[in-house]
DSSP file (Angstrom, degrees, kcal/mol; ACC not computed):
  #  RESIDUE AA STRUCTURE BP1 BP2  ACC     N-H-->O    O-->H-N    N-H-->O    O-->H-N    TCO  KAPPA ALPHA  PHI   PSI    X-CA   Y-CA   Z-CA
    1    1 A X              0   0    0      0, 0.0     2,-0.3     0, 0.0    13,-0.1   0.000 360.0 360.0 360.0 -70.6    0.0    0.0    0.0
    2    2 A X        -     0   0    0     11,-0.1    11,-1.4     2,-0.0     2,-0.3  -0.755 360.0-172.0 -98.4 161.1    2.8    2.8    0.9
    3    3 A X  E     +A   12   0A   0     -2,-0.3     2,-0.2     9,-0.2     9,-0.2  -0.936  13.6 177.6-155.7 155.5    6.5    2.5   -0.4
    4    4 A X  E     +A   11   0A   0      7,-0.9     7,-1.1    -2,-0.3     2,-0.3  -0.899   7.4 163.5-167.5 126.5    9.4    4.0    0.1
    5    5 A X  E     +A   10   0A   0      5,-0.2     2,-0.3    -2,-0.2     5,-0.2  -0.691   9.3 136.3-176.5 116.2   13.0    3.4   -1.3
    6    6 A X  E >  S+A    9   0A   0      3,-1.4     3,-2.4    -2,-0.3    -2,-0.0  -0.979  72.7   7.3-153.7 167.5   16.2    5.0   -1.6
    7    7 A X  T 3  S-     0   0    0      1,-0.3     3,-0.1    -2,-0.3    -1,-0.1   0.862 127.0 -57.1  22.4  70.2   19.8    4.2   -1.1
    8    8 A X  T 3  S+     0   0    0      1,-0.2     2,-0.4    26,-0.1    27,-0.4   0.314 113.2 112.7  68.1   3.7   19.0    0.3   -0.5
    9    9 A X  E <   -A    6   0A   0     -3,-2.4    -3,-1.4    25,-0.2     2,-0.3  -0.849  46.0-177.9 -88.9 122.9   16.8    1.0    2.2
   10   10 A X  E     -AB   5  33A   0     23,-2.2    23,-4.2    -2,-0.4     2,-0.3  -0.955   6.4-167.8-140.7 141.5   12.5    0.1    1.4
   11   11 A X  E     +A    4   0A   0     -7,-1.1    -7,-0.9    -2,-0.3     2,-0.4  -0.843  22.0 166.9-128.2 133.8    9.8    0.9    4.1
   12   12 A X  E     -A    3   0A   0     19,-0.5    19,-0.8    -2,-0.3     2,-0.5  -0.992  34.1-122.5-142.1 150.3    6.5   -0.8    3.2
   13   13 A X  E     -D   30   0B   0    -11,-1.4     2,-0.5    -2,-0.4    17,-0.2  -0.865  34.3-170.4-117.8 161.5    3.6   -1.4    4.6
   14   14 A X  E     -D   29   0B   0     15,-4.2    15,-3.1    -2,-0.5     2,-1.4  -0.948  38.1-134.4-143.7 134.6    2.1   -4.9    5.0
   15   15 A X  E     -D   28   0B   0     -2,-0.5     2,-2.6    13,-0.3    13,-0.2  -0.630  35.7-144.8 -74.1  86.7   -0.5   -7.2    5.8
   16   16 A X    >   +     0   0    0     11,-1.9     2,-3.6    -2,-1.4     3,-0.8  -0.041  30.5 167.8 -54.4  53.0    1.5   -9.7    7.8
   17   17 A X  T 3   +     0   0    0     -2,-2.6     3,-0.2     1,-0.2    -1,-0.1  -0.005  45.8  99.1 -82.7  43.9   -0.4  -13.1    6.7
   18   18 A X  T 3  S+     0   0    0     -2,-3.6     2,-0.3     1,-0.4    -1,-0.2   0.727  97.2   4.1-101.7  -9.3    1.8  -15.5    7.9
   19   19 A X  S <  S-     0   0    0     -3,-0.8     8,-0.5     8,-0.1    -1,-0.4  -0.909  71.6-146.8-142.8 152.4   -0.1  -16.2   11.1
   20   20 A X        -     0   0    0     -2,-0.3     2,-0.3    -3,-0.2     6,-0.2  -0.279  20.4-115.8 -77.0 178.3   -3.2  -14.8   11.9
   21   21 A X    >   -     0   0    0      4,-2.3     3,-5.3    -2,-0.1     4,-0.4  -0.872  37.7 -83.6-126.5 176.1   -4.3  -14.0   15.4
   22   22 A X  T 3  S+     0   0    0      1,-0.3    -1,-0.1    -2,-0.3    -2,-0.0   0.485 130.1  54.9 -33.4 -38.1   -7.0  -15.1   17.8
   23   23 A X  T 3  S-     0   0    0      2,-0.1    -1,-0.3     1,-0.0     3,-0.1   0.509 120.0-116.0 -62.9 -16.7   -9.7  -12.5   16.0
   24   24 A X  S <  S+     0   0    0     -3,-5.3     2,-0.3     1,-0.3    -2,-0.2   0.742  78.1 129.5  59.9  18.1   -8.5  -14.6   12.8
   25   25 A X        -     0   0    0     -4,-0.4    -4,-2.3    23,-0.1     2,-0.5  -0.698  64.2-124.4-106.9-162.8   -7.2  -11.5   11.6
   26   26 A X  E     - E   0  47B   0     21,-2.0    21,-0.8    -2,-0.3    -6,-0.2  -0.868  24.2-124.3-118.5 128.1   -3.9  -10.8   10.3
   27   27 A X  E     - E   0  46B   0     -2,-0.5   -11,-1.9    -8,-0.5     2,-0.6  -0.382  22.8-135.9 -68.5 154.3   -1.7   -7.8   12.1
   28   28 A X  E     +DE  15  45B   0     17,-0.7    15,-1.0   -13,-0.2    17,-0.7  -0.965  30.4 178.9-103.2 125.5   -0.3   -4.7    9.4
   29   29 A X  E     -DE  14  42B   0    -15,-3.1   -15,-4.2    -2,-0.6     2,-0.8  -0.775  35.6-110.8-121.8 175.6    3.2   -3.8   10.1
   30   30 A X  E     -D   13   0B   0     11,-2.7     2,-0.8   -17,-0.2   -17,-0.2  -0.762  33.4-147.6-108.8  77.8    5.6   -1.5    8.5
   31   31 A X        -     0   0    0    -19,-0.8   -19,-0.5    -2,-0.8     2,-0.2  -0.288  14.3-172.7 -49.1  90.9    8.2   -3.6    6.7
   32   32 A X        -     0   0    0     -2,-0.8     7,-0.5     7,-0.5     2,-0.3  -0.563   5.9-171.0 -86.9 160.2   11.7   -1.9    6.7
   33   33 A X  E     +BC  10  38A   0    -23,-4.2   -23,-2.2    -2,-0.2     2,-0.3  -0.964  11.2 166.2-151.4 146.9   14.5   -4.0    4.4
   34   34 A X  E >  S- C   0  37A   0      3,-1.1     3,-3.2    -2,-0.3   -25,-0.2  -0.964  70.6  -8.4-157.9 130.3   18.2   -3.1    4.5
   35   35 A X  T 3  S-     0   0    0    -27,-0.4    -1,-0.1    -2,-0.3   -26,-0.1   0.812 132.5 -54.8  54.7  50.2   21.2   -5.3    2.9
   36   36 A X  T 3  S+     0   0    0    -28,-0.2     2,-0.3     1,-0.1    -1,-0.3   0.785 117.9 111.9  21.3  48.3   18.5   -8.1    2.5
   37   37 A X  E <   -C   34   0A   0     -3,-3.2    -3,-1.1     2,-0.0     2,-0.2  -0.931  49.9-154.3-129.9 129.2   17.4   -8.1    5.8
   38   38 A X  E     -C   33   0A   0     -2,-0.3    -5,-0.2    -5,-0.2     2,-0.2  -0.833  10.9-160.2-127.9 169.5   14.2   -7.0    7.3
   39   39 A X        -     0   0    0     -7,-0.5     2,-0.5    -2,-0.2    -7,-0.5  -0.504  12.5-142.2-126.4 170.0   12.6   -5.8   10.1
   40   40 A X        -     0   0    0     -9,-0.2     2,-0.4    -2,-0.2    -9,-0.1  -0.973  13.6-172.1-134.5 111.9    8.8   -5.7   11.3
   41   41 A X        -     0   0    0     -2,-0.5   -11,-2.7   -11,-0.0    -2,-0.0  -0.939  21.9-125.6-137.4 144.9    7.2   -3.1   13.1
   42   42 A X  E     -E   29   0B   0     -2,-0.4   -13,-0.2   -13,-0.2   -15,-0.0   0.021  19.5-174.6 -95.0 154.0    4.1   -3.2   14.4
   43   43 A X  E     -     0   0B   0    -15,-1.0   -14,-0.1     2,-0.2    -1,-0.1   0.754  48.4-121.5-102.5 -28.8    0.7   -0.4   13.7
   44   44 A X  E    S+     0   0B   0    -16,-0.6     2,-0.2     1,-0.3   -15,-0.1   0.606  71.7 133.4  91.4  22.5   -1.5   -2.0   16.1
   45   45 A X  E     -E   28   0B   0    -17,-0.7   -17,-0.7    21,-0.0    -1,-0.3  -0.556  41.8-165.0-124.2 160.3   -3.7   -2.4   13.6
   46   46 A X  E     +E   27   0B   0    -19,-0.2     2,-0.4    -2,-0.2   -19,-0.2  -0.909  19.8 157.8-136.8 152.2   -5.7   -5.9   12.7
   47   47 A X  E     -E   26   0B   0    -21,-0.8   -21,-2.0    -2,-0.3     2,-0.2  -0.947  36.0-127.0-166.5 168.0   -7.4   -6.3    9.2
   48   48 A X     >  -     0   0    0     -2,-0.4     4,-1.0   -23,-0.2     3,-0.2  -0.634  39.8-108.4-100.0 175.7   -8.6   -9.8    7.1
   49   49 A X  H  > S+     0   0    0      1,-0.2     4,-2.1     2,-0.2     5,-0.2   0.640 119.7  70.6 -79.3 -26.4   -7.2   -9.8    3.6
   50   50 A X  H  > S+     0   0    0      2,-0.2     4,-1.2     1,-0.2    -1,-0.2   0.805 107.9  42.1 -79.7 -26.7  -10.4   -9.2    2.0
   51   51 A X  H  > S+     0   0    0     -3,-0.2     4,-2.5     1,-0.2    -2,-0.2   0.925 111.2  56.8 -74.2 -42.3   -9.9   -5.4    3.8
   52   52 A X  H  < S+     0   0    0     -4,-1.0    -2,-0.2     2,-0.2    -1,-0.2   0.756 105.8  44.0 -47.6 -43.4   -6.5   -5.2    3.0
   53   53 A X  H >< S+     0   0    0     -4,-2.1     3,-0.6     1,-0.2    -1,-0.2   0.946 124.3  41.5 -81.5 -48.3   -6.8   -5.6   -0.7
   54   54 A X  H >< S+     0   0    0     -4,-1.2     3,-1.2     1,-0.2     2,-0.7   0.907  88.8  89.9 -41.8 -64.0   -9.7   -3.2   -0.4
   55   55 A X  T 3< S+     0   0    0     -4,-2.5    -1,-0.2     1,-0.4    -2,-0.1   0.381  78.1  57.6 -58.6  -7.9   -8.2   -0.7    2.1
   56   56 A X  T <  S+     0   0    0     -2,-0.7    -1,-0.4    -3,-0.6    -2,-0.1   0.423 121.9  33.1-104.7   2.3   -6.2    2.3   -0.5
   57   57 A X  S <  S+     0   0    0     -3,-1.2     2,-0.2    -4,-0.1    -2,-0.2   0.592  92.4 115.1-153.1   7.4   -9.7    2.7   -2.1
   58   58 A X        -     0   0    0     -4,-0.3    -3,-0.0    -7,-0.1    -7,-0.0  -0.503  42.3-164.6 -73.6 138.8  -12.2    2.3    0.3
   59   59 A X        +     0   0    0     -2,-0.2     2,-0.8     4,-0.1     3,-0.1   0.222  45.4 124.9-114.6  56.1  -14.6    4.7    1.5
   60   60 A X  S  > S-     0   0    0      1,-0.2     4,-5.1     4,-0.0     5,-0.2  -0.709  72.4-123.7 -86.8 124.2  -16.0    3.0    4.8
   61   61 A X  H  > S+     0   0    0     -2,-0.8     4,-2.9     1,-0.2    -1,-0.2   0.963 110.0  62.8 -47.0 -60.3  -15.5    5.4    7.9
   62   62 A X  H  > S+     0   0    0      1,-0.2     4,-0.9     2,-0.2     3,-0.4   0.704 108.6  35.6  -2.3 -91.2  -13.4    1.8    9.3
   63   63 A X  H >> S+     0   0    0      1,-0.3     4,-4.0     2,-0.2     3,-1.2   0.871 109.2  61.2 -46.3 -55.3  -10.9    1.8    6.9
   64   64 A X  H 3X S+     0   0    0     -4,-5.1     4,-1.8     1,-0.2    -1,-0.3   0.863 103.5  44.6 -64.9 -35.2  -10.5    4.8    6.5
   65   65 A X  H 3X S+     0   0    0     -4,-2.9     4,-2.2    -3,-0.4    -1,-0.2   0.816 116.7  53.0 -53.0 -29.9   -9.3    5.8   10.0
   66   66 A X  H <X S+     0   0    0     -3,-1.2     4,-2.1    -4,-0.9     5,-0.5   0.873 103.6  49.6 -73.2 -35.9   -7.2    2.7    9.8
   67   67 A X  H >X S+     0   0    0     -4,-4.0     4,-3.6     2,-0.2     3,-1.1   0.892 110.2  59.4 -54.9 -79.4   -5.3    3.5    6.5
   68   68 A X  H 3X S+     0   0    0     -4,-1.8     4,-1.0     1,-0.2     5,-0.3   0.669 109.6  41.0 -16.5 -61.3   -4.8    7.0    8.4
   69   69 A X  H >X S+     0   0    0     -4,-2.2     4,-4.7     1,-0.3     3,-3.0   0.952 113.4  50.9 -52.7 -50.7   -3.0    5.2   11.2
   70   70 A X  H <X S+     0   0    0     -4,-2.1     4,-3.8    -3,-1.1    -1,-0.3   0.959 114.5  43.0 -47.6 -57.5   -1.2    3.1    9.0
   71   71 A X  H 3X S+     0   0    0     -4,-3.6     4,-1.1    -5,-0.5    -1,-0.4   0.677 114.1  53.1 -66.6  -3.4    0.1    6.2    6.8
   72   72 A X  H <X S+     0   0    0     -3,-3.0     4,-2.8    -4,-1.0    -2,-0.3   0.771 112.3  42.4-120.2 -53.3    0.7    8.0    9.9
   73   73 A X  H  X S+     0   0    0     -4,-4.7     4,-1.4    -5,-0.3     5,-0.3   0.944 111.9  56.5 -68.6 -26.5    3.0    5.0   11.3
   74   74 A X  H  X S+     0   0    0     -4,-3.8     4,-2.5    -5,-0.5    -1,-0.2   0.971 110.4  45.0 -59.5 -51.2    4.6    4.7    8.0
   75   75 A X  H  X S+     0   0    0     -4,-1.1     4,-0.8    -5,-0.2     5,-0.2   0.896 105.2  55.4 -36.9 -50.5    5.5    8.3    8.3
   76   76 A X  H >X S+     0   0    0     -4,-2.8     4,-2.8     2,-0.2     3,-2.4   0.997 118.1  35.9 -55.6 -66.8    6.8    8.3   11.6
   77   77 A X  H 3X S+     0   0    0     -4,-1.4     4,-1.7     1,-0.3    -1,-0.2   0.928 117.1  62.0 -60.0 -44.5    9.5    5.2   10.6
   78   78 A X  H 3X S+     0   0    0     -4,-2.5     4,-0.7    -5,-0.3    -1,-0.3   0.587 104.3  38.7 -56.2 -22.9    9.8    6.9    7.2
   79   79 A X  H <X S+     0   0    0     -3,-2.4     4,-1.3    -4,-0.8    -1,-0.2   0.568 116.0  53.4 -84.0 -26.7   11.1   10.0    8.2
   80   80 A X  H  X S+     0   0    0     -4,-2.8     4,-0.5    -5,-0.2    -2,-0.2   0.639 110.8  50.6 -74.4 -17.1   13.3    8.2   10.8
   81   81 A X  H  < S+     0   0    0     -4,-1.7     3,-0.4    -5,-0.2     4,-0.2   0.878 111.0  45.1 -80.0 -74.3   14.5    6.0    7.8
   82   82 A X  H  X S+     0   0    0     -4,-0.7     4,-1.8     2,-0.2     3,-0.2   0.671 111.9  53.1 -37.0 -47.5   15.3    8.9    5.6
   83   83 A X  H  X S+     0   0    0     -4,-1.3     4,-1.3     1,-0.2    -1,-0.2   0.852 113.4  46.7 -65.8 -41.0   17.3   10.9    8.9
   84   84 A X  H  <>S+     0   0    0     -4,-0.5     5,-0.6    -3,-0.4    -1,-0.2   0.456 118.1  38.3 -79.8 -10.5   19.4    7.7    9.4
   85   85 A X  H >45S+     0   0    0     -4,-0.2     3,-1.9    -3,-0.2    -2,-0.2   0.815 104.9  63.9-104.5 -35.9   20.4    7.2    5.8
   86   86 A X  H 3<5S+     0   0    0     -4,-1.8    -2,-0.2     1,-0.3    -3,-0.1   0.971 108.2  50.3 -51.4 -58.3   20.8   10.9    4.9
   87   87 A X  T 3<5S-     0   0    0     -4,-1.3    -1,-0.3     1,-0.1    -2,-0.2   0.566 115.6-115.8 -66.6  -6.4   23.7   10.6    7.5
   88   88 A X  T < 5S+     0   0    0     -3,-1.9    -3,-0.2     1,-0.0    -1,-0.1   0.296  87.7  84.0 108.7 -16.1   25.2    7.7    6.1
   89   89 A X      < +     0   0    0     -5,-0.6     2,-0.4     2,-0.1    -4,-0.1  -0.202  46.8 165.7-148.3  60.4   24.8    4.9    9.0
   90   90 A X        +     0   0    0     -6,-0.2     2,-0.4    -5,-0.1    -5,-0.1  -0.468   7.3 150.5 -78.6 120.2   21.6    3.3    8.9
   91   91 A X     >  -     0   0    0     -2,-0.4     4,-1.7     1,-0.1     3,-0.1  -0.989  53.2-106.6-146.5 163.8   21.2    0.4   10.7
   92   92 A X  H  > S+     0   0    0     -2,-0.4     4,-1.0     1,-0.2     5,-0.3   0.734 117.1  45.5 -58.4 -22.2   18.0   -1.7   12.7
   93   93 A X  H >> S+     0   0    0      3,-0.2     4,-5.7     2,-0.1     3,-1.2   0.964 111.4  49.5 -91.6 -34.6   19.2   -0.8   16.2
   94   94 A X  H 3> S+     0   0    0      1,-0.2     4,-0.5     2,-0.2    -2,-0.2   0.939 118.4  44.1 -36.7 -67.5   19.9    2.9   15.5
   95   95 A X  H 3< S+     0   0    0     -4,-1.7     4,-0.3     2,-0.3    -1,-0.2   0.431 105.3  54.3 -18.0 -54.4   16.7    2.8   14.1
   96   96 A X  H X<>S+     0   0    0     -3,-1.2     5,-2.1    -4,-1.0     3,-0.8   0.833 116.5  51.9 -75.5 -48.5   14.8    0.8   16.9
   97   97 A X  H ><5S+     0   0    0     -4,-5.7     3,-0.9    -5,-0.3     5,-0.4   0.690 100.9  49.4 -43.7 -40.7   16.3    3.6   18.8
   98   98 A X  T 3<5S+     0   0    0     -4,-0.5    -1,-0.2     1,-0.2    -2,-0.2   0.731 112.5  57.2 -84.7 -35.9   15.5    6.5   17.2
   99   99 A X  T < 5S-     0   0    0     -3,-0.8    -1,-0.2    -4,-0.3    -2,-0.2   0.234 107.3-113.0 -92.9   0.6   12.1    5.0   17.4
  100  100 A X  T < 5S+     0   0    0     -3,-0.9    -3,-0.2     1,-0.1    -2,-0.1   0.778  94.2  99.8  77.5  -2.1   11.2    4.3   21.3
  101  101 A X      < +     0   0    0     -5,-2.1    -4,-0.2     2,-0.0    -1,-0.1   0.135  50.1 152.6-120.9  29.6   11.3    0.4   20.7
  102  102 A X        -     0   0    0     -6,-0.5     2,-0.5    -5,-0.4    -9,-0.1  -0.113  38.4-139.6 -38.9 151.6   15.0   -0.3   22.0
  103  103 A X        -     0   0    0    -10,-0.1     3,-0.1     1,-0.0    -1,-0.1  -0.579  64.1 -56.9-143.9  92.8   15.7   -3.6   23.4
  104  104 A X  S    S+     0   0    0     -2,-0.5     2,-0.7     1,-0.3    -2,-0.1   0.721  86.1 149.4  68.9  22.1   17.6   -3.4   26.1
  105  105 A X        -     0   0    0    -12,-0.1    -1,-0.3     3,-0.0     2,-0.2  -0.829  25.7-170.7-106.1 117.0   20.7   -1.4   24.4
  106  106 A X     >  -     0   0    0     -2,-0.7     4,-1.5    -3,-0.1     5,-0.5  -0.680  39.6-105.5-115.9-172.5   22.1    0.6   26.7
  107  107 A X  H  > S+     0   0    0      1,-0.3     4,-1.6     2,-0.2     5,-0.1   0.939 122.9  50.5 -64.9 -45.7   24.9    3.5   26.5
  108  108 A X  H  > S+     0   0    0      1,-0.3     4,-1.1     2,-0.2    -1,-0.3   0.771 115.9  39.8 -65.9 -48.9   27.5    0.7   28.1
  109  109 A X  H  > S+     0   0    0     -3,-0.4     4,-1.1     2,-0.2    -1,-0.3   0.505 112.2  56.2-110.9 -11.1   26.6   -2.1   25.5
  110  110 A X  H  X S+     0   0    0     -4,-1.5     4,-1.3     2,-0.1    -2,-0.2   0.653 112.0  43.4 -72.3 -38.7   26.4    0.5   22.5
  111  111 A X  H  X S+     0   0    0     -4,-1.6     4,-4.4    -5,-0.5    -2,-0.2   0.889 109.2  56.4 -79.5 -28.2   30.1    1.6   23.4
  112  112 A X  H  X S+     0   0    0     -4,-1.1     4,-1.8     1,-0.2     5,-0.2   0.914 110.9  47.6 -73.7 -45.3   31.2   -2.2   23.9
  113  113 A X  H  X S+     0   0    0     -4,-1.1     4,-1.3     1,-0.2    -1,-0.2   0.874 110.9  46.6 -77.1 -17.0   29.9   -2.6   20.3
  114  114 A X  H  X S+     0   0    0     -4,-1.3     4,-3.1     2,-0.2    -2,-0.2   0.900 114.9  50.8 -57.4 -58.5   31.7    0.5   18.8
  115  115 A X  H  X S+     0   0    0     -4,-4.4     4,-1.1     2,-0.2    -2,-0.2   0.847 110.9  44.7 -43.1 -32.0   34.8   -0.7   20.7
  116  116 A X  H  X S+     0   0    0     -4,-1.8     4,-1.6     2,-0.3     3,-0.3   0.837 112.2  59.5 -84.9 -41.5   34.6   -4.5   19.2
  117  117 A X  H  X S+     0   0    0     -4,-1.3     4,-1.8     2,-0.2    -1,-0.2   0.915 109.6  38.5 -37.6 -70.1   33.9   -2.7   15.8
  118  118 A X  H  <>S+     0   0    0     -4,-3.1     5,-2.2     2,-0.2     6,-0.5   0.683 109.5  54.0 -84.4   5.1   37.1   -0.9   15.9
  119  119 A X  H ><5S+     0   0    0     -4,-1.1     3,-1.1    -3,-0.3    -2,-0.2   0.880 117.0  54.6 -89.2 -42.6   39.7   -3.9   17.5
  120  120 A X  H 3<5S+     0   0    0     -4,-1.6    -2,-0.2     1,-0.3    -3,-0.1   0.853 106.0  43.9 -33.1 -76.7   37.9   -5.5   14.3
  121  121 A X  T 3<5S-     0   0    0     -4,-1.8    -1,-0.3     1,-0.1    -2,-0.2   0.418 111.2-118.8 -41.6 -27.0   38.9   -2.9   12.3
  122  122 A X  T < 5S+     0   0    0     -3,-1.1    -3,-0.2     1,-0.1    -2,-0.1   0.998  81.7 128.5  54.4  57.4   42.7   -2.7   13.6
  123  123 A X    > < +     0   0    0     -5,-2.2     3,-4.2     3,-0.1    -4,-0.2  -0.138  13.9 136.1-143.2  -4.4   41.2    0.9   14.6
  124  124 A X  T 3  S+     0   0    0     -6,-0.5    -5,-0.1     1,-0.2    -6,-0.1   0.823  80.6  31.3 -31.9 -44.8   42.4    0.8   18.5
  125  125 A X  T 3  S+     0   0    0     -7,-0.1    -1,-0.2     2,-0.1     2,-0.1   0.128  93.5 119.6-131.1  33.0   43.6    4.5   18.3
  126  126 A X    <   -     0   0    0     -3,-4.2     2,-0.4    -8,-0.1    -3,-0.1  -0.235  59.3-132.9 -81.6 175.1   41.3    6.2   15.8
  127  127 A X        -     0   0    0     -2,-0.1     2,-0.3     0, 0.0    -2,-0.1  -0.996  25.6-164.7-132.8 107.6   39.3    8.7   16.4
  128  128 A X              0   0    0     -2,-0.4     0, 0.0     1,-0.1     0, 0.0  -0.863 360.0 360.0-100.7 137.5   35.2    8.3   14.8
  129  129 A X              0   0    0     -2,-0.3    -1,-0.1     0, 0.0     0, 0.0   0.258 360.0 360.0 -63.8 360.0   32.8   10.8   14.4
């Protein structure tokens, strides 16, 4: 339904139908995909398929306040997408970060991976920005 793609980075959103849930409907998330990996993030949003295929061209009061959400959580991640790439170092935890859904990255274990990055690197007494 929405798209988005520049510099190898695509934001979609998607009717996740690979399990349904208890209602028997299916959740819409906001599909980001980056070096051929992607991530799933959730709208809160439920719909059956038969709405989904419908849902860009319906005018049922429903839908339409759910397409709103949907375009409005596709924005949010879509501008956050855009901020992280514009600067050159988009990656899914930055991301998750930017975004309120961290998990359990803290300052201490964000510096441990920066370090581990540069002894990779043979980088010990560089200087990053």
């Amino acid at each position: 339904m929405f798209k988005y793609s520049k510099d190898g980075i695509s934001v979609l959103s998607v009717l996740d139908a690979r399990r349904a849930k208890k209602s028997g409907l299916f959740p819409v998330k906001i599909q980001v995909i980056h070096n051929r990996k992607q991530k799933y993030y959730s709208t809160g949003k439920e719909l059956s398929k038969e709405d989904w295929e419908i849902l860009a061209e319906s005018k049922s009061r429903r839908l339409i306040e759910i397409r709103a959400s949907v375009e409005n959580s596709f924005s949010i991640i879509k501008s956050q997408v855009e901020a992280l790439a514009e600067r050159g170092d988009f990656c899914f935890d930055a991301l998750s970060m930017r975004l309120g859904r961290c998990t359990g990255t803290t300052l201490n274990t964000a510096i441990q991976g920066k370090i581990d990055a540069f002894k990779l690197n043979g980088q010990v007494n560089s200087y990053y920005n």
